[in-house]
gemmi code that builds the backbone of each chain (N, CA, C; Angstrom):
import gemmi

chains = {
    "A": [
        ("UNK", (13.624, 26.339, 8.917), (13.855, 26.999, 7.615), (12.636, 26.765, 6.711)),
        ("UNK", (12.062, 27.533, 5.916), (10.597, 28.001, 5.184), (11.542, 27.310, 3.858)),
        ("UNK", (10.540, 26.309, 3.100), (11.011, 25.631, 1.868), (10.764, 27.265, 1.145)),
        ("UNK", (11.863, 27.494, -0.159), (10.881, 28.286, -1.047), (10.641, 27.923, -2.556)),
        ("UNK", (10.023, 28.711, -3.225), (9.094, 28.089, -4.178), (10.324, 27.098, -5.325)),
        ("UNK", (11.887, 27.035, -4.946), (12.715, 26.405, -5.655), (12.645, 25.164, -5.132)),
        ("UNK", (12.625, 25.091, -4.256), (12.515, 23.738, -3.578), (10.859, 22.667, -4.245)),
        ("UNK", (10.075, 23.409, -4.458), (8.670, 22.560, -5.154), (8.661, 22.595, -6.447)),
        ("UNK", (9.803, 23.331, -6.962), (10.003, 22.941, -8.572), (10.700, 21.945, -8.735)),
        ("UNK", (11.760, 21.255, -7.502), (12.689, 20.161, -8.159), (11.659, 18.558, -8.474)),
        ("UNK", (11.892, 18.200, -9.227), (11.281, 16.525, -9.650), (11.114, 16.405, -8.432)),
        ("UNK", (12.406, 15.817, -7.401), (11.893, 15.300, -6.059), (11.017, 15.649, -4.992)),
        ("UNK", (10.343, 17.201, -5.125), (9.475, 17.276, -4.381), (8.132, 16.794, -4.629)),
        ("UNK", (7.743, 16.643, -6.025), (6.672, 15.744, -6.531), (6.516, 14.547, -6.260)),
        ("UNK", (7.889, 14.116, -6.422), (8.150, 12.327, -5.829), (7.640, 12.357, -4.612)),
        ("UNK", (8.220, 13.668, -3.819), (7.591, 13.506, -2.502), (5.887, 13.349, -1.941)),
        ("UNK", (5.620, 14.458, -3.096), (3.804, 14.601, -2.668), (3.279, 13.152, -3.736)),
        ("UNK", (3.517, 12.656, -4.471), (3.248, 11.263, -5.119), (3.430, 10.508, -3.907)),
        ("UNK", (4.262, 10.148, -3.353), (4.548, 9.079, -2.164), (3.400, 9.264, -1.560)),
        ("UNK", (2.993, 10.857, -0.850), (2.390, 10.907, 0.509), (0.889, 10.896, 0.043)),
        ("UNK", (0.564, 11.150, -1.113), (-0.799, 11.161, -1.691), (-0.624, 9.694, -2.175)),
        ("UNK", (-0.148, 9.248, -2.463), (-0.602, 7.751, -2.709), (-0.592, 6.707, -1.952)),
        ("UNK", (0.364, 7.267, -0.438), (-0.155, 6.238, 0.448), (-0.942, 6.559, 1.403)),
        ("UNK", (-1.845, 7.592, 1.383), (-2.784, 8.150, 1.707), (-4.310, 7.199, 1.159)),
        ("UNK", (-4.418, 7.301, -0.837), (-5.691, 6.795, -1.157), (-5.067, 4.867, -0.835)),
        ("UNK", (-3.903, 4.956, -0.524), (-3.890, 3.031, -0.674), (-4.524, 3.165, 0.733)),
        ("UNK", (-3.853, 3.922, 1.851), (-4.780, 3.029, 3.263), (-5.806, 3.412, 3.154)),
        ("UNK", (-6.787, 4.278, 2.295), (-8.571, 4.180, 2.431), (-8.538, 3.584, 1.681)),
        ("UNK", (-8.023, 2.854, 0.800), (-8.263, 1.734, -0.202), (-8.573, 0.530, 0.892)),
        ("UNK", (-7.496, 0.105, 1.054), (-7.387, -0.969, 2.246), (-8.473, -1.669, 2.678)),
        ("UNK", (-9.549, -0.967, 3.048), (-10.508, -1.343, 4.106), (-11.163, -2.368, 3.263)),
        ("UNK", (-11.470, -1.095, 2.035), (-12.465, -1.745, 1.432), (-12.512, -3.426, 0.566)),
        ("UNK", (-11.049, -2.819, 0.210), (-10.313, -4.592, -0.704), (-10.569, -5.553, 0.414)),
        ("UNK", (-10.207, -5.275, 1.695), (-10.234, -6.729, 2.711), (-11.610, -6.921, 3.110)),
        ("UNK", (-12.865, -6.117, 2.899), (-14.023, -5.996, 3.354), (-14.726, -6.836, 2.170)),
        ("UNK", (-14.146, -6.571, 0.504), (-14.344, -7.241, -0.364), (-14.104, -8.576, -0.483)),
        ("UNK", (-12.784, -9.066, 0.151), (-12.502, -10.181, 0.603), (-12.951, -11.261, 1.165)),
        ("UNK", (-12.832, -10.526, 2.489), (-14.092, -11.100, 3.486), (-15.669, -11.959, 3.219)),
        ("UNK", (-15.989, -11.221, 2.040), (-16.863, -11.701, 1.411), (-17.328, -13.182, 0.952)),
        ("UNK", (-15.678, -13.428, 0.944), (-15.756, -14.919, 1.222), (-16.198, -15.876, 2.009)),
        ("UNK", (-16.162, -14.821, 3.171), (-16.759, -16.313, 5.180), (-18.388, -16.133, 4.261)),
        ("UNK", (-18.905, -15.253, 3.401), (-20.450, -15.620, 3.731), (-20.846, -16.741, 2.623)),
        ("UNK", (-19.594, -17.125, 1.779), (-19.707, -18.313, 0.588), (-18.791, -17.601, -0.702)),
        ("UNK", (-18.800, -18.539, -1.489), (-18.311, -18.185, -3.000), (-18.901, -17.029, -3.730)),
        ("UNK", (-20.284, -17.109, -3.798), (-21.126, -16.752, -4.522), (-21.107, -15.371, -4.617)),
        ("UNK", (-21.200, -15.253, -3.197), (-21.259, -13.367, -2.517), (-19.865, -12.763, -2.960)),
        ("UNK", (-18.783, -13.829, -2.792), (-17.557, -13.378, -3.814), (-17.569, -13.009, -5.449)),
        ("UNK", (-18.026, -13.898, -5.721), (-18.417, -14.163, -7.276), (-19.417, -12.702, -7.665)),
        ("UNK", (-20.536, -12.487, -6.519), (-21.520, -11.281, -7.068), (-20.617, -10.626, -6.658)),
        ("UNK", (-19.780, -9.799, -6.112), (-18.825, -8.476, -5.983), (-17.966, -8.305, -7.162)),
        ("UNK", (-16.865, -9.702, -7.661), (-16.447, -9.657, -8.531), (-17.270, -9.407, -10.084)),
        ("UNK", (-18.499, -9.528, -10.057), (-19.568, -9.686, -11.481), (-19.397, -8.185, -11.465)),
        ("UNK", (-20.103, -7.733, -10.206), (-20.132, -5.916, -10.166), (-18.812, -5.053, -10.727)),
        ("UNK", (-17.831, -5.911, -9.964), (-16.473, -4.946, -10.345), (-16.238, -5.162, -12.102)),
        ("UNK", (-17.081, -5.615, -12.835), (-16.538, -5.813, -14.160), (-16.879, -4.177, -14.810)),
        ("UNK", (-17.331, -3.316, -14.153), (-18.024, -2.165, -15.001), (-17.002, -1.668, -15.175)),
        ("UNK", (-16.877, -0.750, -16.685), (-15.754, 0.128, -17.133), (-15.327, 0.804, -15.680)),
        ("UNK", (-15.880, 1.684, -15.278), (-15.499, 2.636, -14.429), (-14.903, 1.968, -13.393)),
        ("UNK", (-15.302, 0.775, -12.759), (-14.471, 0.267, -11.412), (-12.895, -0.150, -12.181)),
        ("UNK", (-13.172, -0.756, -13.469), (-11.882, -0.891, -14.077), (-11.139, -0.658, -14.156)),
        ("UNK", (-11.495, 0.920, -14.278), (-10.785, 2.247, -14.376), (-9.693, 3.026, -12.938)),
        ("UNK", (-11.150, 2.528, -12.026), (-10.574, 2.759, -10.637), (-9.493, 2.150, -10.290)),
        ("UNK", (-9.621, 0.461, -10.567), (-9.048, -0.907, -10.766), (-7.137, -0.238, -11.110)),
        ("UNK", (-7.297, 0.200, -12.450), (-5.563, 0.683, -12.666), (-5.334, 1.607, -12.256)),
        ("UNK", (-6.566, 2.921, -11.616), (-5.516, 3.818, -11.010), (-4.742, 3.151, -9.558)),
        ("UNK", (-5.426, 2.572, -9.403), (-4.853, 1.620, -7.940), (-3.650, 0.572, -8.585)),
        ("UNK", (-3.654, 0.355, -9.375), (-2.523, -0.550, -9.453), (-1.205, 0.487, -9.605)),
        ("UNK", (-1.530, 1.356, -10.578), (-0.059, 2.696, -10.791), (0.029, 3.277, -9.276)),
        ("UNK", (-0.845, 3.585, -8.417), (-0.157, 4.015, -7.361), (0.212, 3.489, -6.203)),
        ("UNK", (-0.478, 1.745, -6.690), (0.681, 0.695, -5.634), (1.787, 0.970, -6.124)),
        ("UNK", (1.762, 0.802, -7.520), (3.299, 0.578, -8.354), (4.169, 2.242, -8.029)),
        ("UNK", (3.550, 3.058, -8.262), (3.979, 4.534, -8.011), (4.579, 4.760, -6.554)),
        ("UNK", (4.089, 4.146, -5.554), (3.947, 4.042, -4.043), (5.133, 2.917, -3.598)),
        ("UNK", (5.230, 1.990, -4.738), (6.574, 1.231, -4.069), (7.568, 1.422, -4.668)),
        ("UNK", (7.897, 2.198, -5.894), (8.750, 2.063, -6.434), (9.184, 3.320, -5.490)),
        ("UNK", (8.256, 4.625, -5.593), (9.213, 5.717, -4.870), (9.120, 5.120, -3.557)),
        ("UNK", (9.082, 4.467, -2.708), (9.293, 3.937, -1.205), (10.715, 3.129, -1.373)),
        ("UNK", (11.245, 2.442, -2.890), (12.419, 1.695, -3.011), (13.230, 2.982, -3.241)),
        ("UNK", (12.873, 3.698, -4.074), (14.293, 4.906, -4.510), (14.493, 6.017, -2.835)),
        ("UNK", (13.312, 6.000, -1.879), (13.856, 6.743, -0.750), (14.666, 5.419, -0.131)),
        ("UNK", (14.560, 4.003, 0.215), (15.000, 2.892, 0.599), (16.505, 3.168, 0.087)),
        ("UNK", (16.632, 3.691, -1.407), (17.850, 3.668, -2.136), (19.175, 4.985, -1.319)),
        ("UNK", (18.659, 6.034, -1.608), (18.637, 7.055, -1.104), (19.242, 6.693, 0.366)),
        ("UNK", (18.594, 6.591, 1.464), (18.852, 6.639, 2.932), (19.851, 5.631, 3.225)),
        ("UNK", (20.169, 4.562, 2.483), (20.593, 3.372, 2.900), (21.848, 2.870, 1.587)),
        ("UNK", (21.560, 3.186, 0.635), (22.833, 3.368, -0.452), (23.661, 4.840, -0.409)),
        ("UNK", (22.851, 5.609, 0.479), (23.922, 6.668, -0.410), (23.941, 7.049, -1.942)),
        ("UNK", (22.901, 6.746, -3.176), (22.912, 7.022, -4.266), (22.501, 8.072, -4.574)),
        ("UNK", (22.892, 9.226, -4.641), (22.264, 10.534, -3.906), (23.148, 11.281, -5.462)),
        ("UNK", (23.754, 10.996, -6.033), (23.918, 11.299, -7.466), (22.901, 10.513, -8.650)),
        ("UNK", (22.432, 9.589, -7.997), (21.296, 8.817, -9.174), (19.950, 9.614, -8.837)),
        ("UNK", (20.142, 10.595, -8.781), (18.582, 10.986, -7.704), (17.210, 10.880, -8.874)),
        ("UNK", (18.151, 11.626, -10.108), (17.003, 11.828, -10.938), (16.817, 10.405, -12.125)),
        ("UNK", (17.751, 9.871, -12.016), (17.683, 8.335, -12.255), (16.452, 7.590, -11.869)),
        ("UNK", (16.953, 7.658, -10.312), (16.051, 6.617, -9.682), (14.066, 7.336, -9.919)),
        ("UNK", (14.415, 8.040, -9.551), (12.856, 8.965, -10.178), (12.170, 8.573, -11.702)),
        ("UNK", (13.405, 8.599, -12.819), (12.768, 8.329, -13.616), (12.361, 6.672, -14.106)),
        ("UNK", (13.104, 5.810, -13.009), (13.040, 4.534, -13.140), (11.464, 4.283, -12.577)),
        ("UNK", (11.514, 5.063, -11.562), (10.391, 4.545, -10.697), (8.611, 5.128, -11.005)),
        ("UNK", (8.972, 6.000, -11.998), (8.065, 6.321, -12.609), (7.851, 5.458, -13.907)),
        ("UNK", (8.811, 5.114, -14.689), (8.690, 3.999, -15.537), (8.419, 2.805, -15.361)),
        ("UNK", (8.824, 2.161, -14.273), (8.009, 0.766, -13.730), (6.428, 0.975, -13.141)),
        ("UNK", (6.567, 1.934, -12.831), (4.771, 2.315, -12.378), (3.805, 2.318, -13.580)),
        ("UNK", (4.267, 3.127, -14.568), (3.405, 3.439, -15.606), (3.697, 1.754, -16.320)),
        ("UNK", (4.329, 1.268, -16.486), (4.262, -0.256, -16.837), (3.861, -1.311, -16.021)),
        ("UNK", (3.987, -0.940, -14.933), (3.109, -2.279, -13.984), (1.427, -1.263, -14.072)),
        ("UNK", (0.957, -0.120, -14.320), (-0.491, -0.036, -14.883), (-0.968, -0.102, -15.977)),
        ("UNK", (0.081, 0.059, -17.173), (-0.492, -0.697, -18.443), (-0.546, -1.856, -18.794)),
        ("UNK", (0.496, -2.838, -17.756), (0.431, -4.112, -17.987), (-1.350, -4.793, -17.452)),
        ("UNK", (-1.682, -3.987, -16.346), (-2.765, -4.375, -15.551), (-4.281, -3.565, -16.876)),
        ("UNK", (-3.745, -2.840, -17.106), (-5.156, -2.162, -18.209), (-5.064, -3.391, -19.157)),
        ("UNK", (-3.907, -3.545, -19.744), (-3.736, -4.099, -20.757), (-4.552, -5.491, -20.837)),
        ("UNK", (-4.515, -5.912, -19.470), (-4.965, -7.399, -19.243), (-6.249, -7.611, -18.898)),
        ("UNK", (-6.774, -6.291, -18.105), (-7.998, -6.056, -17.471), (-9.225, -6.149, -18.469)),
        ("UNK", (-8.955, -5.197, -19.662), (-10.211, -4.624, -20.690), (-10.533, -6.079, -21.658)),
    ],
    "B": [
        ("UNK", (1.841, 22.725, 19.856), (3.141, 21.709, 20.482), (1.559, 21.058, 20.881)),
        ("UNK", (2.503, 19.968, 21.345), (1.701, 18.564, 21.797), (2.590, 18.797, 23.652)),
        ("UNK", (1.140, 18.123, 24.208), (1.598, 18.341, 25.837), (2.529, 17.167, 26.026)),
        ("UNK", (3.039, 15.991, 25.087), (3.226, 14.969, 25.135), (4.152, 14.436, 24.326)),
        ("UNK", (5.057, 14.372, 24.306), (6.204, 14.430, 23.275), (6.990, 12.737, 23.201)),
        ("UNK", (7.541, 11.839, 21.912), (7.829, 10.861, 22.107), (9.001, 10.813, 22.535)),
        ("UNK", (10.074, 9.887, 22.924), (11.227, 10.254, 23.155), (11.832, 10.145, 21.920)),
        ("UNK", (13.173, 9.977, 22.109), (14.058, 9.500, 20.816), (13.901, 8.186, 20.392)),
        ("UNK", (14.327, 7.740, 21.601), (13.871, 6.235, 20.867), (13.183, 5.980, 20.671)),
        ("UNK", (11.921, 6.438, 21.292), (10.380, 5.665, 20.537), (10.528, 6.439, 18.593)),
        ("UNK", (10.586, 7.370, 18.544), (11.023, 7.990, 17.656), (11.805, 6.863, 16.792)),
        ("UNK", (12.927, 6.729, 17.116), (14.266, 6.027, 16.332), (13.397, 4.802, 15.573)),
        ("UNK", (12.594, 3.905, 16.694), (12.127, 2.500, 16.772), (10.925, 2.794, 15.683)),
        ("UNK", (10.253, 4.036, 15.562), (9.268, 4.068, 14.116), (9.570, 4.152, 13.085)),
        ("UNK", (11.098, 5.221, 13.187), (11.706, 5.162, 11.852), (12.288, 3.886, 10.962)),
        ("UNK", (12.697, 3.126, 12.149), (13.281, 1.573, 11.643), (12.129, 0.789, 11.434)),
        ("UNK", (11.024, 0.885, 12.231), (9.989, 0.185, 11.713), (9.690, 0.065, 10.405)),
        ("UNK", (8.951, 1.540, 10.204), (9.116, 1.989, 8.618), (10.052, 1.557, 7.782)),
        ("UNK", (10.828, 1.807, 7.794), (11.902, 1.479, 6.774), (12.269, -0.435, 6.624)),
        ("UNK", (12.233, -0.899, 7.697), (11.679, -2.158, 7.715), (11.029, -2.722, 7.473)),
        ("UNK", (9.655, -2.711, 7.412), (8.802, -3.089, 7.189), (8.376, -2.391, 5.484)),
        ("UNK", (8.863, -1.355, 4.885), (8.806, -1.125, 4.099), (9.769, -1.911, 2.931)),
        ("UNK", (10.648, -2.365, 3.477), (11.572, -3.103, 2.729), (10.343, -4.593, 2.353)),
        ("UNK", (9.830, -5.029, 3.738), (9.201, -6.689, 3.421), (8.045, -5.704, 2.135)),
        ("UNK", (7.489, -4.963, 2.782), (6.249, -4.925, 1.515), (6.911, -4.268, 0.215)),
        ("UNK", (8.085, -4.056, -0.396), (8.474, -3.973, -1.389), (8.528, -5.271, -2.526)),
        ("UNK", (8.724, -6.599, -1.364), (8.779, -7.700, -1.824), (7.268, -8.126, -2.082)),
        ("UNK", (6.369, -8.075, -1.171), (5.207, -8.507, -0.868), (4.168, -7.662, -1.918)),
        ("UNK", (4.405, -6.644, -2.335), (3.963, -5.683, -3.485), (4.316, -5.751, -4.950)),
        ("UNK", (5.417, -6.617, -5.241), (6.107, -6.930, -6.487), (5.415, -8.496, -6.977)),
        ("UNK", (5.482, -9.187, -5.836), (4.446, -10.805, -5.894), (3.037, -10.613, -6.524)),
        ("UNK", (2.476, -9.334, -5.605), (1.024, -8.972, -5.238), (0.877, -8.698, -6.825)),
        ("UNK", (1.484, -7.934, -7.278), (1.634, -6.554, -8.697), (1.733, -7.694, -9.656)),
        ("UNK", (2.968, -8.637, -9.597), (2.669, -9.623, -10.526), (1.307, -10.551, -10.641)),
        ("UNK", (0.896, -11.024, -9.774), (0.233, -12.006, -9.482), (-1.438, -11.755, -10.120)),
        ("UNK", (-1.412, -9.952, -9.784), (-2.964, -9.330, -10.304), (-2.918, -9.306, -11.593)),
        ("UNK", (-1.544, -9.223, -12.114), (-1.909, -8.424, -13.446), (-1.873, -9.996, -14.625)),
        ("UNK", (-1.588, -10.758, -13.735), (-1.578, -12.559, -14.291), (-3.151, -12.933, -14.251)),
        ("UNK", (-3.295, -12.381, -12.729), (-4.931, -13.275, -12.388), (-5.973, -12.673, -13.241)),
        ("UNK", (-6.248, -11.046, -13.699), (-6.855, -10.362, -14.227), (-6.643, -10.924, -15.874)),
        ("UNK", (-5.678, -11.557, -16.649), (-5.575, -11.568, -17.789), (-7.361, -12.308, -18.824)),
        ("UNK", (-7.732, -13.627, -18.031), (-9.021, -13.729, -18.180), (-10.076, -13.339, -17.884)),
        ("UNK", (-9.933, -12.332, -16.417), (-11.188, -12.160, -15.828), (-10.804, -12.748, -14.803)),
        ("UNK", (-11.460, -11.819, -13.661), (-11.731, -12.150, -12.154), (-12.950, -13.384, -11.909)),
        ("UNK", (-12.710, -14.426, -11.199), (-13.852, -15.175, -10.755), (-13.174, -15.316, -9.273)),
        ("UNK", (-14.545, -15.873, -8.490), (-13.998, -16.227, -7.049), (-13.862, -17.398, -7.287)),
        ("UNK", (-14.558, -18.482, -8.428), (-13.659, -19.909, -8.216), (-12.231, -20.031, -8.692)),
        ("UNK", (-11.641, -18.947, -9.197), (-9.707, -18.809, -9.429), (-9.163, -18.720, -8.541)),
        ("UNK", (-10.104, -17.511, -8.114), (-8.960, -16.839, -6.372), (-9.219, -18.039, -5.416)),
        ("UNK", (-10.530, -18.189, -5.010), (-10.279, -19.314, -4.180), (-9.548, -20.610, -4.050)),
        ("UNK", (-9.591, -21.006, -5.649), (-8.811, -22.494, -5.732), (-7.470, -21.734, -5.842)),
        ("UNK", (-7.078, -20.883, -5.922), (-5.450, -20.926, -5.541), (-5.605, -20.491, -4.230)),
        ("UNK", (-6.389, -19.640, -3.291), (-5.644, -19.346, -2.158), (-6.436, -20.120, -0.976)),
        ("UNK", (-7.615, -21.174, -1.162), (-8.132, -22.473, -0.130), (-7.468, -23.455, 0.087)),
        ("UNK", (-6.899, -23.778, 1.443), (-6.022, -24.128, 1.836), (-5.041, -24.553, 1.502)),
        ("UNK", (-4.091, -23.300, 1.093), (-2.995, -23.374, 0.451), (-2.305, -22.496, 1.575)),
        ("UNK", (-1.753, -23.117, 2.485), (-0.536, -22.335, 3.307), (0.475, -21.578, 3.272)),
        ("UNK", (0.885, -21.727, 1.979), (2.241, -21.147, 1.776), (1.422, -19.624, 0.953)),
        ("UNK", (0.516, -19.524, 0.761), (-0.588, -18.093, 0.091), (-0.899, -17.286, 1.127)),
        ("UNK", (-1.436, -18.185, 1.873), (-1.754, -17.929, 3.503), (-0.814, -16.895, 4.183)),
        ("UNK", (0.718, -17.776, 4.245), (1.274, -17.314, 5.295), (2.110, -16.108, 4.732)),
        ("UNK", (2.285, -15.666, 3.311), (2.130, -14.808, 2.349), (1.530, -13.500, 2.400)),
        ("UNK", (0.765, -13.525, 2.485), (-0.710, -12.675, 2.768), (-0.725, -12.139, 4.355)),
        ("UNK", (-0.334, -13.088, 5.764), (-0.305, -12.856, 6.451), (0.391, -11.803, 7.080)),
        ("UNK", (1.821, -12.231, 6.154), (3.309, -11.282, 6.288), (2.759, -9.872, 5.682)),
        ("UNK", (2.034, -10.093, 4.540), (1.558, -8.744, 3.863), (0.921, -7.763, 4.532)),
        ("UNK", (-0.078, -9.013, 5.643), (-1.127, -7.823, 6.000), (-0.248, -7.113, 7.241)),
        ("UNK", (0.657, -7.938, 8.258), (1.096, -7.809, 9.140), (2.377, -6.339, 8.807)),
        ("UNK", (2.797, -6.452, 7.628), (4.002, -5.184, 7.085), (3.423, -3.906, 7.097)),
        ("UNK", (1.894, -4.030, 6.407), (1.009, -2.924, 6.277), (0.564, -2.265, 7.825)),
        ("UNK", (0.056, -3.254, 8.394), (-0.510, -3.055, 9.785), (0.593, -2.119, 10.607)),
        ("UNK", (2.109, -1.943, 10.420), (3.180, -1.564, 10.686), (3.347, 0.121, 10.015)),
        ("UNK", (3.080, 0.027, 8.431), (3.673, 0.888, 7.852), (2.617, 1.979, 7.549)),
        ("UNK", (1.893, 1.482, 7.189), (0.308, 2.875, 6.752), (0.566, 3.436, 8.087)),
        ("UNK", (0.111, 3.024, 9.227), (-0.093, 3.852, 10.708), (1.184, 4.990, 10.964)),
        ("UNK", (2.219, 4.369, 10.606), (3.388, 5.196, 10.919), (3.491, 6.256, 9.821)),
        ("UNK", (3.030, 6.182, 8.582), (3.082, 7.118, 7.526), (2.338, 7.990, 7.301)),
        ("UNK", (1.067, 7.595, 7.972), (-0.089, 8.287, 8.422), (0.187, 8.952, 9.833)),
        ("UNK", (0.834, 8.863, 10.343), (1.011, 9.658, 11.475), (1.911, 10.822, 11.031)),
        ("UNK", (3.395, 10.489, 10.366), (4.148, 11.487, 9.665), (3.391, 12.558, 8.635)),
        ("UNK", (2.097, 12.033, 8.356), (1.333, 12.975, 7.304), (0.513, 13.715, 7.925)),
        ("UNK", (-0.043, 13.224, 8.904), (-1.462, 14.449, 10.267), (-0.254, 15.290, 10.847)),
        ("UNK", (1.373, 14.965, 11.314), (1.632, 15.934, 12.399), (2.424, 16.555, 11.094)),
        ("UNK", (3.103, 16.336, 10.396), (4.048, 17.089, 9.322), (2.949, 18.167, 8.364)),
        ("UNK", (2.374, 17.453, 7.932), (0.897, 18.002, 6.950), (0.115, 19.096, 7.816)),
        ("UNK", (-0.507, 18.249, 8.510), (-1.795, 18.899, 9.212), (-1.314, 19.523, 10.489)),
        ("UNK", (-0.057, 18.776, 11.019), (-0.099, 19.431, 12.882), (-0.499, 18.907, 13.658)),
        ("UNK", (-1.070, 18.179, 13.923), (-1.924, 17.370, 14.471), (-0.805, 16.281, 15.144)),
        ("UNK", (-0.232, 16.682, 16.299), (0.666, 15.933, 17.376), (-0.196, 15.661, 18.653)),
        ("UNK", (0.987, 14.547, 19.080), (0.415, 14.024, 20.611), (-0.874, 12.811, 20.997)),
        ("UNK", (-1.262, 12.935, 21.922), (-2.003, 11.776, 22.341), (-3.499, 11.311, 21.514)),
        ("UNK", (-3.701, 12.251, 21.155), (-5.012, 12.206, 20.397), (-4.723, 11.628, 19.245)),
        ("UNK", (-3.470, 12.047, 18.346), (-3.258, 11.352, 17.073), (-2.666, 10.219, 17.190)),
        ("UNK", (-1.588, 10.270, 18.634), (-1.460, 8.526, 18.354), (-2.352, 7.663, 18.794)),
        ("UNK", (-3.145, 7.892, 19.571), (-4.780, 7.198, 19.634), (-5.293, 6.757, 18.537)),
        ("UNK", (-5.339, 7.540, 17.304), (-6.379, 7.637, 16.140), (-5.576, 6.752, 15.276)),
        ("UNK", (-4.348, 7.341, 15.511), (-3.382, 6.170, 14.627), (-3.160, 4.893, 14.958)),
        ("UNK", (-3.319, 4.665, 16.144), (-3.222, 3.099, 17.077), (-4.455, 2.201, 16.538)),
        ("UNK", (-5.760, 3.156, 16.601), (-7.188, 2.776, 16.120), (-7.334, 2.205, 14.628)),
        ("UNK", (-6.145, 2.854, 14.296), (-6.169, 2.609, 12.233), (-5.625, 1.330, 12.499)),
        ("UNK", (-4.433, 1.247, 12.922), (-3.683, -0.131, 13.162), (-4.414, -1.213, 13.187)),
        ("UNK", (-4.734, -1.255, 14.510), (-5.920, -2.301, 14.840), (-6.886, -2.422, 13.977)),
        ("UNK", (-7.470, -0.977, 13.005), (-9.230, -1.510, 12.405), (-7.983, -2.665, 10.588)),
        ("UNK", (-7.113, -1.907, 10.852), (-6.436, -2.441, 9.869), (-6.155, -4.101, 9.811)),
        ("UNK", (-5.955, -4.402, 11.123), (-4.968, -5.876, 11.728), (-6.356, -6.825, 11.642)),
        ("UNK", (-7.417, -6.247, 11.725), (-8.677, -6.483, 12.414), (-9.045, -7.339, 10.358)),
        ("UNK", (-9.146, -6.336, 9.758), (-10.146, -7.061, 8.675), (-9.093, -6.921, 7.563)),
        ("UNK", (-7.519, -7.073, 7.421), (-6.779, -7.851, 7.294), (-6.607, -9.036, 7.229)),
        ("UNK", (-6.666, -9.285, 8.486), (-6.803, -11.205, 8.968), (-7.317, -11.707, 8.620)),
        ("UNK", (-8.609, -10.922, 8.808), (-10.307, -11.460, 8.498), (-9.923, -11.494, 7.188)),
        ("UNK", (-9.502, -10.677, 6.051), (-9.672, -10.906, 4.901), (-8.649, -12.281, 4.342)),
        ("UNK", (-7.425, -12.759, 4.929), (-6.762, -13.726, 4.746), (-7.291, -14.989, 5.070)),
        ("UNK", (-7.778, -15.394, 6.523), (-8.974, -15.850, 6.908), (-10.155, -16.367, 5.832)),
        ("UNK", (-10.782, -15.393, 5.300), (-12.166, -15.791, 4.423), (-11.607, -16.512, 3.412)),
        ("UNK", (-9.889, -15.999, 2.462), (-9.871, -16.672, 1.274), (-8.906, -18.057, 1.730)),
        ("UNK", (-8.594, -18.009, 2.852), (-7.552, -19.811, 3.069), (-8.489, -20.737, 3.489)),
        ("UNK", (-10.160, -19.991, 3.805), (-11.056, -21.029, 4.735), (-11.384, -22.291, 3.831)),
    ],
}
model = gemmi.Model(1)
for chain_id, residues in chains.items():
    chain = gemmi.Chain(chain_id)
    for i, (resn, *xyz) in enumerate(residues, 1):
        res = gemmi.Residue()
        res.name, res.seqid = resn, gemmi.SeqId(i, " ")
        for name, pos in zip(("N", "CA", "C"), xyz):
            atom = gemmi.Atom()
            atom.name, atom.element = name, gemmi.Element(name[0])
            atom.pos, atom.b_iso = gemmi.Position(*pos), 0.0
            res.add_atom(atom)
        chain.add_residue(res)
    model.add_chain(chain)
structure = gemmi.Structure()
structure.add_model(model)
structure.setup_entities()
């Protein structure tokens, strides 16, 4: 059956492309955070110069969009968790708007602290 | 079509994976989420991160579970996104996806590794 264009107007199909686009940029994220990491076997220091670099506005910037779409990425991964396994399938637009509200607050909490 | 099709159960056993393993990194993502937005309040240094996570085991074995949930769940979600999205079924994509796993498991470790050394 062909979705039609009613089906990409409901909230939940956004939830849907939010999920799949955000756990899309987290695993090319991935590499790089543990590659940053790593940085550690060659001493402190080489840690310390990555972290000096990451202080620029713009990585900052990068810095909270990555935190809202961890936060964006687990909260809608808990409301499908909710969904498949509660049966809460009348909270639908509930859980959506919860999980968009803890996202946008677990990235202002992180701006907030960052700048 | 793919010349190569999974069965059900291999099927069944990804879906529970997922959903399993998505449950641990719900936990492991709420720690993580707190923990950055604590560590970031002064500023990033590597003598913070390190003196909390050099040989401290219980960070360690933390981190381990983290990387090990991920190593599970990106590959399988990434596979649902090349054949659902793109089309892209069968041996070639679970190759490519097996390859993510591993480059994943690979400097994961390594990255848990560098900060417990």
């Amino acid at each position: 059956m062909k979705s039609d264009f009613r089906a990409r107007a409901h909230p939940a199909y956004w939830a849907f492309v939010v999920h799949r686009a955000s756990g899309v940029l987290l695993a090319l994220f991935l590499p790089l955070h543990f590659w940053a990491l790593g940085q550690a076997l060659s001493g402190e220091e080489k840690l310390e110069s990555f972290l000096r670099w990451s202080d620029q506005p713009l990585v900052k910037f990068a810095e909270t969009a990555l935190v809202l779409l961890l936060a964006a990425h687990m909260t809608g991964g808990l409301r499908l968790l909710a969904l498949e396994f509660l049966a809460w399938r009348d909270w639908q637009l509930s859980l959506l708007a919860a999980a968009a509200g803890v996202s946008i607050v677990a990235g202002l909490a992180f701006l907030l602290n960052v700048v | 079509m793919s010349s190569r099709k999974l069965s059900i159960r291999a099927q069944v056993l990804l879906w529970t994976a997922q959903r399993a393993s998505a449950a641990v990194l719900a936990v492991c993502v709420i720690v993580h989420l707190i923990t950055i937005i604590y560590a970031v309040r002064n500023g990033l240094s590597a003598a913070e991160i390190l003196g909390r996570t050099r040989g401290n085991v219980a960070w360690a074995a933390f981190y381990a579970l983290f990387v090990a949930a991920v190593v599970v769940h990106a590959p399988i979600g990434l596979r649902n996104i090349l054949s659902e999205t793109f089309g892209w079924r069968g041996a070639g994509c679970d190759i490519a996806v097996m390859a993510i796993a591993l480059t994943l498991a690979m400097w994961g470790f390594r990255a848990v590794f560098a900060v417990f050394l």
